[in-house]
C-alpha positions in Angstrom: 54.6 72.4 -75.0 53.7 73.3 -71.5 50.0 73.9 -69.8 50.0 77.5 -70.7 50.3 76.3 -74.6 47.8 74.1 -74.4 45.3 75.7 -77.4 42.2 75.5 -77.9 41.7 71.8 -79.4 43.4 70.3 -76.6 42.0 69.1 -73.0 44.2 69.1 -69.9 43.0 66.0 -67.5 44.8 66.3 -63.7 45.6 63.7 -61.2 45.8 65.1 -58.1 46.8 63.3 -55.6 47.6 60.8 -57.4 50.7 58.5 -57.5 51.1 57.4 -61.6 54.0 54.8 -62.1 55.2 55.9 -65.5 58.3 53.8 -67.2 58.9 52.8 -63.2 59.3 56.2 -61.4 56.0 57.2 -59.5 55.0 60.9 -60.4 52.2 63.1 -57.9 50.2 65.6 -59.8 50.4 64.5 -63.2 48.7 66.2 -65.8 47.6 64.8 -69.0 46.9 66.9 -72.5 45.2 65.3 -74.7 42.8 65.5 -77.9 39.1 64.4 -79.0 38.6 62.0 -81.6 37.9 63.2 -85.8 34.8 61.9 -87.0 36.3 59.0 -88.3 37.9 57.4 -85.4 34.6 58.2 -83.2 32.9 56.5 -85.9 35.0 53.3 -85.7 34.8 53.0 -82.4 31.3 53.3 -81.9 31.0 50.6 -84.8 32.6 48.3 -82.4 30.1 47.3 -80.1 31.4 44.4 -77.9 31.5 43.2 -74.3 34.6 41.4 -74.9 36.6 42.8 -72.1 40.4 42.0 -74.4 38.7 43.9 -77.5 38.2 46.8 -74.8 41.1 46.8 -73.2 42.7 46.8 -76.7 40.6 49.5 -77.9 41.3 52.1 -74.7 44.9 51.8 -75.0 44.7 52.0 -79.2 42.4 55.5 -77.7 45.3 56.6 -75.5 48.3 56.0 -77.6 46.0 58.3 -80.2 45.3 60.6 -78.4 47.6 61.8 -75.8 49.8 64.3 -77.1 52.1 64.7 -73.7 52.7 64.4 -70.2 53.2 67.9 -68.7 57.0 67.5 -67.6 57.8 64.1 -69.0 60.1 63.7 -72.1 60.3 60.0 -72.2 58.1 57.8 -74.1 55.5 56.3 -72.2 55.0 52.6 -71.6 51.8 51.1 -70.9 52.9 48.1 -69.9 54.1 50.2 -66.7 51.4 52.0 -65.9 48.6 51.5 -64.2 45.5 50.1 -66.3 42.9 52.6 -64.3 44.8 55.6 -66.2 44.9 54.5 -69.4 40.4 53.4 -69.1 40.1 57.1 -67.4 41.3 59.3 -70.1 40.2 56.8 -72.8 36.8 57.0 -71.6 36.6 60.5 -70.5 38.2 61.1 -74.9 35.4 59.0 -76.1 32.4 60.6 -74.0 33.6 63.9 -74.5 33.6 62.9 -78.2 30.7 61.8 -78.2 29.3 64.4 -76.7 29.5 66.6 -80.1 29.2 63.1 -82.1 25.6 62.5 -80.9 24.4 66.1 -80.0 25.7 68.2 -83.2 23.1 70.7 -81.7 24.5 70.6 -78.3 27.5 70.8 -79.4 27.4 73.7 -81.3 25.2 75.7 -79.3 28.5 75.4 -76.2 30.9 76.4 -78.8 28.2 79.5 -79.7 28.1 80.2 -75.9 31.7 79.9 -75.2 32.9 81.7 -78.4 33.8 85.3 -77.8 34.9 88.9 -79.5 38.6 87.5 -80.1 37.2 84.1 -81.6 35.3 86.3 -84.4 38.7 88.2 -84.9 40.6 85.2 -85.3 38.5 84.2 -87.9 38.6 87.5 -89.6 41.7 87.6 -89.9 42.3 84.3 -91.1 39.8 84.5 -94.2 41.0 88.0 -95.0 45.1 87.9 -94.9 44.7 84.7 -96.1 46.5 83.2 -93.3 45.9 79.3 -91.8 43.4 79.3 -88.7 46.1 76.9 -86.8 48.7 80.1 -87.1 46.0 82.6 -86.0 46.0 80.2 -83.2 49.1 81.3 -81.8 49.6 84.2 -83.4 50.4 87.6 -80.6 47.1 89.0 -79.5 48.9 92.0 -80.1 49.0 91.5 -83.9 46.0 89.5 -83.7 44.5 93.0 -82.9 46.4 95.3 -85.5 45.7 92.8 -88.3 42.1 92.8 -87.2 42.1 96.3 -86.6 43.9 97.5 -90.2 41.1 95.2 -91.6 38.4 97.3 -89.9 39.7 100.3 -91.4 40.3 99.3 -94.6 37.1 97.6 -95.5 34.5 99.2 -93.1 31.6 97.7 -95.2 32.6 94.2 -94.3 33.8 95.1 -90.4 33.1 93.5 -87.8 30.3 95.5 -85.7 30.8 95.3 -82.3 27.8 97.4 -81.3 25.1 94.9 -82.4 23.4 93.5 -79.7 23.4 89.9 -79.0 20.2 88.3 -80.6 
């Protein structure tokens, strides 16, 4: 995977200007991709309420090791042990706020995803429910035949196409 692949359901969180120590070789510039939470994890965490600093600690690198999926340019497995304990809190916290953010605010959260879906979103999902076709493939699927599968849709079944002349209520 590299930053161009990151998708959709993945976050990208820089350091700039950062020095990282990661398995004992200091890195500038890292970048971190990583996911939210499911339902169920959020809802276990937010169950534990404590200001027992060892059950934190705990918890934020149990949120890490979940949730990061890579370091842009590193192969190795990471060790925590190594690395600096500010990193690991950062990107733990910033995973369980942004979580939280659709946890608490289902409204808020789907009114973003309303305002930041677009034209090729709606395809996607056209495509997907009518060639019968998993939404993580439509994914990455070419726009190119994205566009011809959406398109040979359209054709075929104009009752149930996609109008792209309605006007934005």
């Amino acid at each position: 995977m590299n930053i161009i692949s990151l998708g959709s359901e993945r976050i990208a969180m820089s350091f700039d200007l950062l020095e990282i120590n990661l398995n004992g070789i200091y890195y500038n510039n890292l970048t971190f991709v990583i996911r939210l939470l499911t339902y169920d994890e959020l809802s276990r965490i937010n169950s534990i309420q404590t200001q027992d600093a060892l059950i934190n600690l705990v918890l934020e690198e149990d949120v890490f090791q979940l949730t990061l999926l890579e370091v842009v340019g590193i192969e190795d497995e990471i060790d925590l042990d190594s690395m600096e304990a500010g990193i690991v809190s950062t990107i733990s916290g910033a995973v369980i706020n942004c979580s939280n953010f659709y946890f608490q605010d289902v409204e808020a959260g789907v009114a973003k995803e309303m305002q930041e879906s677009n034209i090729f979103n709606q395809m996607q999902l056209v495509v997907a429910k009518n060639f019968n076709i998993q939404f993580k493939d439509i994914l990455v699927m070419p726009i190119d035949e994205l566009v011809r599968k959406f398109a040979l849709f359209q054709v075929t079944f104009p009752s149930e196409a996609l109008d792209f002349n309605r006007e934005e209520e």
